[in-house]
N, C-alpha and C positions, 0 to 999 in steps of 0.2 A: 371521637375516641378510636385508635388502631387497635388491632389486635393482633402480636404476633405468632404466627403460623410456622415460625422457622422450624426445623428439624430438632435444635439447641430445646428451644422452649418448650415443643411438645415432649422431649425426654423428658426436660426438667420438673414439666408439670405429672408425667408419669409416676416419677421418681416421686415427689410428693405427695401422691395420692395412695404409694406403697407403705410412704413410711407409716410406721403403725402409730397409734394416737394413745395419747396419754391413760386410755382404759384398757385396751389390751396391752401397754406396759406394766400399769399394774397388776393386770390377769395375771399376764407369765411370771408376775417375781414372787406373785400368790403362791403361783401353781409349783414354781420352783422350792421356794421356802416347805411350800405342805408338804414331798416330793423328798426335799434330803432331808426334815424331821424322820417320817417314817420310817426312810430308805437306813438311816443311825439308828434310830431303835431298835430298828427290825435286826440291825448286826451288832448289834450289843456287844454281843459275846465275842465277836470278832476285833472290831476298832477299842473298844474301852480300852485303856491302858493299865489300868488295875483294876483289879475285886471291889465290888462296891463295898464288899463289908470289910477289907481289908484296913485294920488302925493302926495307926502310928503315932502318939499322942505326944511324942517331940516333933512331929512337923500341924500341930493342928493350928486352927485359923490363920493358915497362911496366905497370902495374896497369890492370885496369879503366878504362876513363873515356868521354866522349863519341865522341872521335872513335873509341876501337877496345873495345866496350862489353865483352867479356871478358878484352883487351891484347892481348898480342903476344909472340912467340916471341923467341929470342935473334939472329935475324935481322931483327926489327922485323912479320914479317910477323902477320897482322891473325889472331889464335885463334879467332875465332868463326868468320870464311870456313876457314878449315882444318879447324874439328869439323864444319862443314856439308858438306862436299867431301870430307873423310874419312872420313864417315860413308856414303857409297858404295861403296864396294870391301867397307866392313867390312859393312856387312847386305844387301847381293848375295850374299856367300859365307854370312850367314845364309841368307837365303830358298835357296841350291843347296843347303845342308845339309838344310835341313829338307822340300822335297819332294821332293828324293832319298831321305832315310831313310823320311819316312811314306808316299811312294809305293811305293816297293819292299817295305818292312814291312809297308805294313797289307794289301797286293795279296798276296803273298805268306804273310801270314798267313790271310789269309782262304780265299785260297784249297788250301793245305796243313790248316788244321781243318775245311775243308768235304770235300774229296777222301778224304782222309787215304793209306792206304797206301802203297805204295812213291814214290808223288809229293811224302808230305809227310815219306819218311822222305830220300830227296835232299833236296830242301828243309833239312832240320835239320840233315844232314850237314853242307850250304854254310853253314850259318848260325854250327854248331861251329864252323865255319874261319875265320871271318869275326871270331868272338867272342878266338878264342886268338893272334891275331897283335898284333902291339905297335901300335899305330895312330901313334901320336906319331914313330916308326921310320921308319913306312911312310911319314909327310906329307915327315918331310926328305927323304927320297929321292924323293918327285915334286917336292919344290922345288928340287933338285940337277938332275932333269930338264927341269923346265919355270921357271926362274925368274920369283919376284914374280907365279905363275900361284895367284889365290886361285877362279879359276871349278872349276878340276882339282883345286886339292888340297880343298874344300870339296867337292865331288860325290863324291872319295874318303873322306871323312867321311863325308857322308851315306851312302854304299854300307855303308860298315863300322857306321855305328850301328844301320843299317834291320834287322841282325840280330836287335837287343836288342826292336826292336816286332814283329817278326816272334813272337818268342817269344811275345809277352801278347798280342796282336789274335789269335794262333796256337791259343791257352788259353781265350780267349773265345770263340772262336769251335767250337771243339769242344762248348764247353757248350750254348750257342746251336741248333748243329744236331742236340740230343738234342731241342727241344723241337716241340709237336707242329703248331705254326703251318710250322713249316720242312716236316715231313713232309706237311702239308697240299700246302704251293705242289708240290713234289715229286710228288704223288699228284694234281695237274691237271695235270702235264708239262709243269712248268717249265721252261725250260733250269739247268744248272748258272752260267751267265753270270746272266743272270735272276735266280734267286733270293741270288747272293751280293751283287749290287751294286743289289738293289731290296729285301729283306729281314734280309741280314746284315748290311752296310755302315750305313747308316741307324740298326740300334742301337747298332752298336759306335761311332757318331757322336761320344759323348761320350768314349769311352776314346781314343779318336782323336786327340779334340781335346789332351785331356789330353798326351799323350806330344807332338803337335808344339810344345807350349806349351816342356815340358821338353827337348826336342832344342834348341829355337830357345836355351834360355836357354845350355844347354852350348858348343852350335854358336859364339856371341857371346863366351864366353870363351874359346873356343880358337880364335877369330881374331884377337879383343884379343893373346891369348898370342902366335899368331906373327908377329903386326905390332911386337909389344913388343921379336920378334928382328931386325926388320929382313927377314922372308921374304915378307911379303905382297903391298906395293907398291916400287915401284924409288923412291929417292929423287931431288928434292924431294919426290916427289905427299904428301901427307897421309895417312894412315886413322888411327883412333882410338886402333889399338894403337903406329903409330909417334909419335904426340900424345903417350900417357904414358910411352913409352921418353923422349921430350926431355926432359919433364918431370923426370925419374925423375934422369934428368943433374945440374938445378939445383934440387936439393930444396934442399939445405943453403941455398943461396945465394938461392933465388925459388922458395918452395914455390907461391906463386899457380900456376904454370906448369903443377902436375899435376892441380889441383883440376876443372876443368871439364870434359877428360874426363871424369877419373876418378869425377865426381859422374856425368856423364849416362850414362856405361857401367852403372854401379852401378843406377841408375835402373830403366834399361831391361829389366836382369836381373831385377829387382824385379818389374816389369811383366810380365813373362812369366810368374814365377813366380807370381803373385798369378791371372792368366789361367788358369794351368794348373789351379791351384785349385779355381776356379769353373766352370771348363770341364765336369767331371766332372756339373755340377747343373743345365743348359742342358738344357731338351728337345730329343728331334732331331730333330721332328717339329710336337709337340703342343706349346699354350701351358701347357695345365692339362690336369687329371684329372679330372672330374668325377665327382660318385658316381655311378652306375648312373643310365639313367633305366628306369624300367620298360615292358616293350614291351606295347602291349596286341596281342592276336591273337582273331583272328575264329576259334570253332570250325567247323572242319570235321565236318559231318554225313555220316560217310561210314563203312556196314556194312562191318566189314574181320573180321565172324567168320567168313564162309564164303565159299569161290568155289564158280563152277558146275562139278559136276561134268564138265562138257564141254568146258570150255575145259582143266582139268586134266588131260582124258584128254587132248587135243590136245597139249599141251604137252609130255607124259608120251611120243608117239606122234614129234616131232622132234627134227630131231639137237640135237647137245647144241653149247651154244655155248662151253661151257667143260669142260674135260677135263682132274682135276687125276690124276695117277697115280705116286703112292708118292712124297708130296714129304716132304724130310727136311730138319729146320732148326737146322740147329749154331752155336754162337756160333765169331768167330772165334779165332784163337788156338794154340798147340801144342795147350793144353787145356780144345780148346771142346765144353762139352756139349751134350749132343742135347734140342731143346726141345720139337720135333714130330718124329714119327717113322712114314714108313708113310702117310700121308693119304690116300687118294684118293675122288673124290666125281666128280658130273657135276651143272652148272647148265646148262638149255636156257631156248631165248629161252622170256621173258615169265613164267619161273618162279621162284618164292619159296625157297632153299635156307635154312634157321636153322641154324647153328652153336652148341649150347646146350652148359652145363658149367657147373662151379664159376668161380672165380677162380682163373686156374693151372692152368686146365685144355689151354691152346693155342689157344683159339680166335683170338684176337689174334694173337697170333705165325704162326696159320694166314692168315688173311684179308690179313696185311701181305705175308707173304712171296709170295702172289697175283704180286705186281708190283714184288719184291724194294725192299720200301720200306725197310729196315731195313740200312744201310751193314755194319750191325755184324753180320749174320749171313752164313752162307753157306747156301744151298736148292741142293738135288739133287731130282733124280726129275724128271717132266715138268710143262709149268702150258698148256695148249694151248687158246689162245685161237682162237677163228674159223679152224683150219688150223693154227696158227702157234704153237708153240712160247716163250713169252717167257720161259723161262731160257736158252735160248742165241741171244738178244737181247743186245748190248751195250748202255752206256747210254742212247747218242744212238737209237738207235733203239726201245728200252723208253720214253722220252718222249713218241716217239710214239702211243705205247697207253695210256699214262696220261691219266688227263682228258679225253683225245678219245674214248677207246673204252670203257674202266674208268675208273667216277670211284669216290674214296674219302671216306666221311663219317665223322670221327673221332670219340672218347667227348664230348669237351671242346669246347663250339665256339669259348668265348671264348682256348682256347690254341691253335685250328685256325685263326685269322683272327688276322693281322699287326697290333698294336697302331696301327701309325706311318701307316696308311695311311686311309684313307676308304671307306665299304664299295662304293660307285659305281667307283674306283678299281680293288680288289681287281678285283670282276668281271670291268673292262673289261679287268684285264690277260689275262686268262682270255681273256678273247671275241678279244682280239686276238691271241693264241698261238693258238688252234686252229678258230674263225674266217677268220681273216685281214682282221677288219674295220679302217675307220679310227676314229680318237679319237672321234671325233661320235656315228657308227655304234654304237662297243661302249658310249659313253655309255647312249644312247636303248636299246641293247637288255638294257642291266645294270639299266634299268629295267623293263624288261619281266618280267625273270626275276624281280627281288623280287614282280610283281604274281603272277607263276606260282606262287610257293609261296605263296601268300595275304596278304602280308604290307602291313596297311592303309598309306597315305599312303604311297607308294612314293619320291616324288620327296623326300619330306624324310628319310624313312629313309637313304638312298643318300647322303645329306650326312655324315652321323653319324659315328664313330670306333666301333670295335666295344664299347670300356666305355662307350658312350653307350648301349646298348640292351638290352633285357632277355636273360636265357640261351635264354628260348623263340626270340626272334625272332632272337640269333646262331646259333640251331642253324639256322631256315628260309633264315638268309643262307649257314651254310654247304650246305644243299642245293643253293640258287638255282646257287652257285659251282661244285659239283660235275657241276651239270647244263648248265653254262657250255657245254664243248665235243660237246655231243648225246653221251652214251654210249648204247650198248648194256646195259654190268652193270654194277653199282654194287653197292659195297662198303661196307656199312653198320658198324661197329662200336662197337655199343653206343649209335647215336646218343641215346637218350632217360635214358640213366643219371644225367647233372646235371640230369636237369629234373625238378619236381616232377607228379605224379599227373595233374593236370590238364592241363599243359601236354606230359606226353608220350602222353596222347591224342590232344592236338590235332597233335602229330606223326608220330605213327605214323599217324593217316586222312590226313595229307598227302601222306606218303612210300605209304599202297596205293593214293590216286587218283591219283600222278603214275606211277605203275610200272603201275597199269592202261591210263592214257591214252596213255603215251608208248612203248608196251610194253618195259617194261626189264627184262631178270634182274636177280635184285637175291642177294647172300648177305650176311646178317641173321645180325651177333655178337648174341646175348644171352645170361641168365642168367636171365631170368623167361620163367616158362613159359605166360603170358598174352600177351606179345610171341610167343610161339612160334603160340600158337593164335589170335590175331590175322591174323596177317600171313603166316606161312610157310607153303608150299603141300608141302614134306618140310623134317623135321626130321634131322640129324646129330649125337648126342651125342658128347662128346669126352671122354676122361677122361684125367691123366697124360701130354698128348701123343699121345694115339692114336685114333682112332674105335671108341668102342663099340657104336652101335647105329644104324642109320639107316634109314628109310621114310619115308611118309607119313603126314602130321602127326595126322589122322582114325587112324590106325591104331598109330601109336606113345601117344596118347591112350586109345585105345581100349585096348590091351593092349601095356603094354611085352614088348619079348623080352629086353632086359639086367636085370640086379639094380642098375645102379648108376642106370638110367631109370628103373625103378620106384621107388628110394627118391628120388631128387629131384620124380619127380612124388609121393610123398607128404610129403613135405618143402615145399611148394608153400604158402606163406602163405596162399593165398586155398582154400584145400582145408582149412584149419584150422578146429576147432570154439572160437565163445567159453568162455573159461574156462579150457579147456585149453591145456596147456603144448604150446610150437610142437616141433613133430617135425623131429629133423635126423641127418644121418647122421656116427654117431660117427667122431671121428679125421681125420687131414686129408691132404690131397692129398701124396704124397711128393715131394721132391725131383728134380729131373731127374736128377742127378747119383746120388740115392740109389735111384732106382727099381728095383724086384724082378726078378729074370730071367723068372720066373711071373706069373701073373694082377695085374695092378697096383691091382687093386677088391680082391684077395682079404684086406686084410689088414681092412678096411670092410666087408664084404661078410656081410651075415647067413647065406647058403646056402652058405656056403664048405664045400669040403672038402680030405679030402689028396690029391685029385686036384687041385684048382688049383694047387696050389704044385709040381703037378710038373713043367708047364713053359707056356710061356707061350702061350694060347689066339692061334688067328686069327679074322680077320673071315670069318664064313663067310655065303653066301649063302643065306640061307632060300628054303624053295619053296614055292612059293604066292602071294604076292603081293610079291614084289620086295623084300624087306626083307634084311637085313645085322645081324649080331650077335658079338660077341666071347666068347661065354660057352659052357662045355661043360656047362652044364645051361639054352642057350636053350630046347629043345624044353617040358623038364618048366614051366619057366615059361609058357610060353605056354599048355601045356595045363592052366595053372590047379591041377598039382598041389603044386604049394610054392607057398607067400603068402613076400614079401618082411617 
């Protein structure tokens, strides 16, 4: 097979890839159709060519013709001034329907899947009520109260439909706020205002769009409907649906009479629906998607094997800025299980804490529940930040310790940064939440920060969409964002797990010269034990939900005191000999739900005996140099009398 490359063919294949396809032709003939209805209503008074009321009863049921280019009613009066005139009342009670429902609905959904609990279980309650009453019932009896009132019984429409989009904007939106760009905004201390109408709103743009497409088309026939009974307007006035009640009268006799409504109603249903359609495939934001571009990033030359002994004794020597003590973290629920259990550690200023373990082991679910990011769980015990306590912090006030004080960096950065927005943007929202700069201001200094984590050409970077740029450079945008409102600790989780070897070198010397300069505590999720020896000044293994073993990182290297530290440090890839098969430790993490009352390593555990399974070891404090261990054979380990 050839393929032609001529100049000819690739125009020509251009040229076809422009023309537009058969859905956005329909779009535009929608958009145009809905576009000169309105634009004709709306100038009634201008274009009609006579008085809707005006009668002539020698020219009535006449056909089409010059002087009345649609004809005339059975009163002579002119049909086309009466669909133009009519057609007021009938799509005013559209448009009250339709942002009554989607204003109430999508406000209301949105904000019931983002809150959830008793806020969103009232909310459904109302909405139940709302869904099970006869609507058609309920309209005659405000037309019995307020007659030919189409503003009232159309706003009672929309109230009673706004139910039905509450439910799906309701459904989207819980999905929505699982993901980790929302946990992000959240973990810089957003407001809940904030993030539902700058991050949630915006995607659910098109689902949005879609449902007022479909309310408006309903809404239009059940105006049509109670205009066709005579309830809408007071007679003579016109609307579309009392057009095809006359009609309806002289079918037999002058079917012309119902046609032109009836065409333009029909029409215009069309057009909505056709709208609604397309609406779904409309960005709410972006024009296109481009593919990636790839970010290039300048390496940082920065020794992060060792700190000096002296600043760690320092360190080691002041109070602690974080004080977590026996935090416990249940899902919620009748039957929520326990995911962390027992925690406690201390981070002081300017020091490296690593949270190390398998997958499943809690360190995540530790580090979130820090700052109760997690809606869906419930955290006990104490989290004592600078003095202050934030578990018996409420929300508005945990916002305040988010992002200003604790910032958080998540695994993902391209799901930790909002698609719909600009990364200049992003920032500035940041800098103006806990800042308090102006637009100009957090502009100018959103640029600054991308130059702080190193990241070249600053000013064209901050133009970009976050899948415009490489994973390296969205993770330095999510730092820049993290470090937006000056914190003290930072909450690192996992940040370098998407990025490949190279680029999360060039991450982790960024994140130990900005925590050296700017002196930050930092607690550092990982699972490699080269991040651990890198960057963490003590290390904290987890296993199961619980802390097994914790010191200083020189020392927990040096000589584990757990069996479950010793086998992950020889379990360690880069501790492997070529040739040889990779060493790993048999059998897998249990279940939260299924965990042993005994030793939770012991069923894994080379050194086990029937002492461990008779009941469930504590964390005991070693003597000597500060260390922490969960094992009733620490000692013989240490003392190098059992090999793991």
């Amino acid at each position: 097979m050839t393929v032609d490359l001529s100049v000819t063919a690739v125009a020509s294949a251009a040229r076809r890839r422009r023309r537009p396809g058969p859905v956005r032709v329909s779009a535009a003939i929608a958009v145009a159709w809905l576009a000169a209805v309105v634009l004709a209503v709306g100038l009634a008074a201008l274009i009609a060519p006579y008085d809707p009321l005006d009668q002539d009863i020698s020219s009535a049921l006449q056909l089409p013709s010059i002087q009345h280019l649609l004809g005339t009613d059975a009163l002579g009066r002119d049909l086309l001034s009466r669909i133009l005139y009519g057609g007021q009342p009938t799509l005013l009670g559209v448009l009250i329907a339709v942002v009554v429902a989607v204003g109430i609905g999508s406000i209301a959904g949105l904000a019931g899947g983002y809150v959830g609990g008793a806020f969103d279980r009232v909310l459904s309650v109302i909405a139940d009520l709302l869904m099970s009453l006869p609507l058609i019932l309920v309209l005659l009896a405000v037309f019995a109260i307020f007659p030919n009132n189409v503003a009232v019984a159309m706003g009672l429409f929309g109230l009673f439909t706004s139910s039905a989009i509450y439910r799906i904007v309701r459904g989207a939106t819980m999905t929505i706020t699982g993901e980790l760009y929302i946990t992000a905004a959240r973990s810089t201390g957003l407001s809940d205002v904030q993030i539902i109408f700058r991050h949630l709103a915006p995607r659910l743009g098109g689902l949005i769009r879609v449902q007022a497409s479909v309310i408006g088309a309903i809404a239009l026939s059940t105006v049509v409907g109670l205009g066709f009974l005579g309830l809408d307007v007071a007679p003579p006035n016109p609307s579309w649906g009392s057009l095809v009640s006359e009609g309806f009268q002289y079918l037999a006799s002058n079917p012309w009479l119902i046609v032109p409504p009836t065409v333009i109603i029909v029409l215009t249903i069309l057009a909505l629906g056709v709208l609604g359609d397309v609406a779904q495939s409309v960005p709410n934001r972006v024009r296109r998607q481009p593919s990636a571009v790839a970010g290039s990033a300048a390496s940082v030359g920065v020794d992060v094997a060792a700190a000096a002994d002296d600043v760690l004794a320092a360190a080691e020597a002041s109070p602690a800025l974080l004080t977590v003590r026996d935090v416990t973290v249940r899902t919620t629920g009748p039957a929520g299980v326990t995911l962390v259990e027992g925690v406690s550690f201390e981070v002081r200023a300017g020091e490296v804490v690593g949270l190390v373990g398998e997958s499943g082991a809690g360190k995540s679910v530790t580090a979130r529940a820090l700052t109760r990011l997690d809606a869906s769980a419930v955290v006990a015990g104490s989290v004592v930040f600078d003095g202050v306590d934030l578990l018996t912090l409420d929300e508005s006030e945990l916002r305040t310790v988010r992002g200003k004080q604790i910032a958080f960096i998540g695994q993902d950065p391209m799901s930790a940064l909002d698609p719909l927005f600009r990364i200049q943007g992003q920032l500035a929202e940041a800098l103006r939440t806990h800042r308090r700069l102006g637009r100009a201001a957090a502009k100018a200094e959103a640029i600054e920060l991308l130059r702080a984590v190193r990241i070249p050409d600053a000013e064209n970077v901050a133009k970009k969409y976050p899948f415009e740029i490489s994973g390296g450079m969205a993770q330095r945008v999510a730092i820049a964002l993290a470090l937006a409102g000056e914190p003290r600790l930072l909450i690192a989780d996992e940040p370098t797990t998407a990025l490949d070897v190279t680029v999360q070198m060039e991450v982790l010397g960024l994140l130990k010269t900005l925590q050296r300069e700017r002196g930050l505590a930092m607690v550092f999720v990982t699972h490699d034990w080269g991040v651990v020896a890198d960057v963490c000044d003590r290390a904290i293994t987890m296993y199961a939900g619980e802390i097994v073993e914790s010191g200083r990182t020189d020392d927990v290297f040096a000589l584990p005191s757990h069996p479950y530290t010793a086998s992950l440090r020889l379990s360690d890839p880069h501790l492997q000999a070529v040739g040889v098969q990779l060493k790993s430790i048999p059998g897998s993490l249990p279940a939260p739900a299924d965990r042993p009352s005994y030793c939770r390593f012991a069923d894994r555990c080379s050194l086990v005996t029937d002492a461990c399974r008779a009941e469930h070891p504590d964390l005991i404090r070693l003597p000597g140099d500060g260390r922490s261990s969960r094992c009733i054979r620490t000692l013989e380990l240490r003392e190098e009398k059992i090999h793991v």
